[in-house]
C-alpha positions as CSV (number, residue, x, y, z in Angstrom):
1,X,107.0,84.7,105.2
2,X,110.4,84.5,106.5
3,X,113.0,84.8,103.9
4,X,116.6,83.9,104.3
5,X,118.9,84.0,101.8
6,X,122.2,81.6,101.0
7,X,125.6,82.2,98.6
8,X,126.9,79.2,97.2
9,X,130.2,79.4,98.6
10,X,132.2,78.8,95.5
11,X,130.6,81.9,94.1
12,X,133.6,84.0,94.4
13,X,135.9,81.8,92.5
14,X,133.5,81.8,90.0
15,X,133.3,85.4,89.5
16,X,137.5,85.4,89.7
17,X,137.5,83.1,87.0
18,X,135.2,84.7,84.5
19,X,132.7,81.4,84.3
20,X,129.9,83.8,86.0
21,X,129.5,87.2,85.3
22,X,126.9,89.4,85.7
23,X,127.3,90.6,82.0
24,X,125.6,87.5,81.2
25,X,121.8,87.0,81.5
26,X,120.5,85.2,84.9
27,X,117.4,83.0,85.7
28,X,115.8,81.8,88.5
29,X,113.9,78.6,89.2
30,X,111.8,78.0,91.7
31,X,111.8,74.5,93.9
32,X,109.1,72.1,96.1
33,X,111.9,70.6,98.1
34,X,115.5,72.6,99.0
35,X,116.3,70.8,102.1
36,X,119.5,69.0,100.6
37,X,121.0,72.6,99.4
38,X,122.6,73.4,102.8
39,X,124.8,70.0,102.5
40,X,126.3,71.1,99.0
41,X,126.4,74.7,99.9
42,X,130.1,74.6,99.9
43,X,131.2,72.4,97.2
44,X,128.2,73.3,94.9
45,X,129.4,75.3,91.1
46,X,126.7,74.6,88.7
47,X,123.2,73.8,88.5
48,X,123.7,70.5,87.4
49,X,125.1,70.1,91.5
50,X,122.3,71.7,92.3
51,X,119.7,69.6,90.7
52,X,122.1,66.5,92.2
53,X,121.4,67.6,95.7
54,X,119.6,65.0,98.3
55,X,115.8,65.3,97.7
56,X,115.9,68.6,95.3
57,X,112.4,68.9,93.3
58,X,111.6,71.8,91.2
59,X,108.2,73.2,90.8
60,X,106.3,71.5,88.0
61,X,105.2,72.8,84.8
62,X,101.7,72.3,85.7
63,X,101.8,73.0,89.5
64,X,98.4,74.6,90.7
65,X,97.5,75.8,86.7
66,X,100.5,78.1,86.9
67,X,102.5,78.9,83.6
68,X,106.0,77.9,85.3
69,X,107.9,76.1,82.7
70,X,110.1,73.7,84.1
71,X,113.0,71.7,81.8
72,X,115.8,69.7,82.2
73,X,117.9,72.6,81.4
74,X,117.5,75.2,83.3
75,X,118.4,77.6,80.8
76,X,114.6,76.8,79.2
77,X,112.7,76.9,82.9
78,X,111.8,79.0,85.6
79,X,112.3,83.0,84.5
80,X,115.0,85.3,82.6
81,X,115.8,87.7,85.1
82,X,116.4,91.4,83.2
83,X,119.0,94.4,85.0
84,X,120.5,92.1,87.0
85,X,123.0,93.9,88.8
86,X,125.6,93.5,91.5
87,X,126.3,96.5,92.9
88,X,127.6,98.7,96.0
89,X,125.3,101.9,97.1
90,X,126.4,104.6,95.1
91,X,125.3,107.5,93.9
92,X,127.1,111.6,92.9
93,X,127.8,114.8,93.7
94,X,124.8,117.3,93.2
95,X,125.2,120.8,91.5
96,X,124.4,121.7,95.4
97,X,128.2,120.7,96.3
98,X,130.2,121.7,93.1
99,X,133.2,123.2,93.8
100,X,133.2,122.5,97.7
101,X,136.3,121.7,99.8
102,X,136.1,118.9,101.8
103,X,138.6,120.3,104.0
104,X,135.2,122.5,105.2
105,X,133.4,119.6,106.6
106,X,133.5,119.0,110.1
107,X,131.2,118.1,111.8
108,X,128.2,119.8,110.5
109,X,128.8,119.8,107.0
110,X,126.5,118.9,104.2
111,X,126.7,116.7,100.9
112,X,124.3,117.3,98.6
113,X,124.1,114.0,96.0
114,X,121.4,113.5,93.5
115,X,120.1,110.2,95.5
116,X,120.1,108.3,98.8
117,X,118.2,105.6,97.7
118,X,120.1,104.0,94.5
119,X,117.8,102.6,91.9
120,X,119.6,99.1,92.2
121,X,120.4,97.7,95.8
122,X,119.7,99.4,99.0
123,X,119.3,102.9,100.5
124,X,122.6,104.2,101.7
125,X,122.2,104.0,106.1
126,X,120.9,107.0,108.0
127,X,124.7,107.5,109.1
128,X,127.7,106.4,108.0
129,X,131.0,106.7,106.2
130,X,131.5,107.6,102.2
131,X,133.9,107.1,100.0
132,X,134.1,110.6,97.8
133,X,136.0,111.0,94.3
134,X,137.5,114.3,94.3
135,X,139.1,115.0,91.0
136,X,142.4,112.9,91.1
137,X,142.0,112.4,95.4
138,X,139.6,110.7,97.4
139,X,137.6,112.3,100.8
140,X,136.5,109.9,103.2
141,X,133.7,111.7,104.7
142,X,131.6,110.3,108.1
143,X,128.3,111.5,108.2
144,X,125.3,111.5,111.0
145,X,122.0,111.5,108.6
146,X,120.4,112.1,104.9
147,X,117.7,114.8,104.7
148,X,115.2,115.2,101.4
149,X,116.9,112.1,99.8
150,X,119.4,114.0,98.1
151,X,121.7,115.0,100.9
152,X,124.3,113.9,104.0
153,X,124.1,115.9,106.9
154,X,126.7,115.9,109.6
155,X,129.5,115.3,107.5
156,X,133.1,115.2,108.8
157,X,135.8,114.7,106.6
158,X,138.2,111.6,108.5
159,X,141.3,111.0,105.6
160,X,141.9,112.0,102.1
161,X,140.3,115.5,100.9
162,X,140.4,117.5,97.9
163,X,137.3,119.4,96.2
164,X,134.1,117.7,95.0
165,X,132.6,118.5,91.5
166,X,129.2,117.9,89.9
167,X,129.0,114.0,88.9
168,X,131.5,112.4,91.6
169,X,131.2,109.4,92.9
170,X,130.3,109.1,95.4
171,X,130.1,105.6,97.6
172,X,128.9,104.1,101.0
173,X,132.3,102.5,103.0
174,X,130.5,99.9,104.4
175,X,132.1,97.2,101.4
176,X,128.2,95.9,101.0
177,X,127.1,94.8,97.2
178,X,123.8,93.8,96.0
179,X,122.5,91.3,94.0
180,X,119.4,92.5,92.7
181,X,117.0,92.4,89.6
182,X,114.6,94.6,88.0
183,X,112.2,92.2,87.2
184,X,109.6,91.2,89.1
185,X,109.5,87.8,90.0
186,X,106.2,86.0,89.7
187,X,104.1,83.6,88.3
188,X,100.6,84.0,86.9
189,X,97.4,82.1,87.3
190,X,99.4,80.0,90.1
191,X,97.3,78.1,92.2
192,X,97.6,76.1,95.4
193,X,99.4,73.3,94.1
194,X,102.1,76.2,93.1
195,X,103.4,76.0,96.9
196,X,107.5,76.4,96.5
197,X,109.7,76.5,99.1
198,X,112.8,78.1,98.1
199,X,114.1,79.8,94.7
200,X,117.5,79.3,93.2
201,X,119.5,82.2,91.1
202,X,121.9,81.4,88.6
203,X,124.4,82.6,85.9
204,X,122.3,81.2,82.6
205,X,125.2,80.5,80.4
206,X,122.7,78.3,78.0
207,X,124.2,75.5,77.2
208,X,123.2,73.0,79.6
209,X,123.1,72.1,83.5
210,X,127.0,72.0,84.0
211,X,127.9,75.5,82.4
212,X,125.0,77.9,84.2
213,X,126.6,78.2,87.4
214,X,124.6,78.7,90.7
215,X,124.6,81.8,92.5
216,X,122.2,82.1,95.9
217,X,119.4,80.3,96.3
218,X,116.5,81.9,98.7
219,X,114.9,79.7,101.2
220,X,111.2,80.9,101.6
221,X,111.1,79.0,105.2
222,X,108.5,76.5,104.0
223,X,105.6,76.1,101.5
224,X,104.4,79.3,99.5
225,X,100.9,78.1,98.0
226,X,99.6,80.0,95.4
227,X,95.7,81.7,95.4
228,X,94.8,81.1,91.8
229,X,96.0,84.4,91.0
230,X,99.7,85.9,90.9
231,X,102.4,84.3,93.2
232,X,105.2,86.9,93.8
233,X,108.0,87.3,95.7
234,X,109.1,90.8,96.6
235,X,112.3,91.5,96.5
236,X,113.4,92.6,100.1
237,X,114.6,97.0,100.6
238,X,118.2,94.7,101.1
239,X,118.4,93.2,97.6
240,X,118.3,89.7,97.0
241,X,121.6,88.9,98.6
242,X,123.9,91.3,100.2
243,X,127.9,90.4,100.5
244,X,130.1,92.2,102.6
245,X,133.8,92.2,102.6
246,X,136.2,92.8,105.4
């Protein structure tokens, strides 16, 4: 399956507004035919735009015996997606680096953290830079690799400094957040007349069509039959959709 995932460009000035927000609950719906979604990518806000767009057909309620519930407000269909978070990689100092100076790495320090692999979004990459709290100060700190998943090795502090502490924050410099769930998305008993091609996530704000504002929408790069069993998508390592700033 190739999997490519799309913002809906006015995203961001929905988030600077307040009308999405990723305090509220999300959804997604699943669709038969996406192919107009690229034309409104760009002027698209809410899901009644969405469902406007050239040839647009969400998966039916009874597609392939599968207990997708489709309704003309999206707030009742597809499924409520629970931890949804959008997030940068992050993790914090371990007991291992209390009371270090960061003035001490260069070059072949290490960092011990109590994860590389956050729980939401992406493993931090195997080198990098980090953005590290220290007390009332901030270390950015380059580093050449992870070892154990709890530590940066080959660190070399670039600007800033001061001393770490247990519990810092500590944060990957690479401007990246993640959209991501901890729900599994799937469908039960879904057949092969449950074939969608793409999937749509969006800010359910309830009321109807024109106040749940669209967020990405995944394009599954053609028909995903079902095999009478569970149909599934696995969230990619990246997240759902990544968004990097300059």
């Amino acid at each position: 399956m190739t999997v490519t995932a799309h913002l809906f460009t006015k995203t961001a000035l929905d988030l600077s507004s307040g009308n999405l927000s990723f305090s509220h609950p999300f959804r997604v719906i699943a669709a038969t035919n996406i192919t107009g979604l690229p034309a409104i990518q760009d002027t698209a806000v809410t899901m009644a735009d969405v469902k406007a767009a050239l040839s647009w057909a969400e998966v039916a309620n009874a597609a392939g015996g599968s207990n997708y519930t489709q309704n003309a407000n999206s707030h009742s269909s597809g499924l409520s997606l629970a931890s949804v978070s959008f997030n940068q990689k992050t993790c914090t100092v371990a007991a291992g680096s209390n009371g270090v100076n960061t003035s001490t790495f260069a070059g072949s320090g290490v960092l011990n953290v109590n994860t590389v692999t956050p729980a939401t979004g992406p493993a931090f990459p195997s080198s990098g830079t980090l953005e590290v709290a220290t007390g009332t100060s901030q270390a950015i700190i380059t580093y050449t690799g992870t070892s154990g998943g709890n530590s940066f090795t080959g660190c070399t502090t670039i600007a800033g400094g001061g001393v770490l502490s247990t519990g810092g924050a500590v944060t990957s410099a690479d401007h990246v957040y993640t959209f991501t769930t901890a729900t599994t998305i799937a469908w039960t008993t879904a057949g092969s007349g449950f074939a969608p091609t793409g999937l749509v996530f969006f800010d359910d704000n309830g009321a109807t069509d024109a106040t749940n504002y669209a967020l990405c929408w995944v394009d599954l790069g053609g028909a995903q039959p079902g095999g009478g069993g569970t149909w599934t998508y696995t969230t990619p390592a990246t997240g759902i959709y990544t968004l990097t700033g300059s």
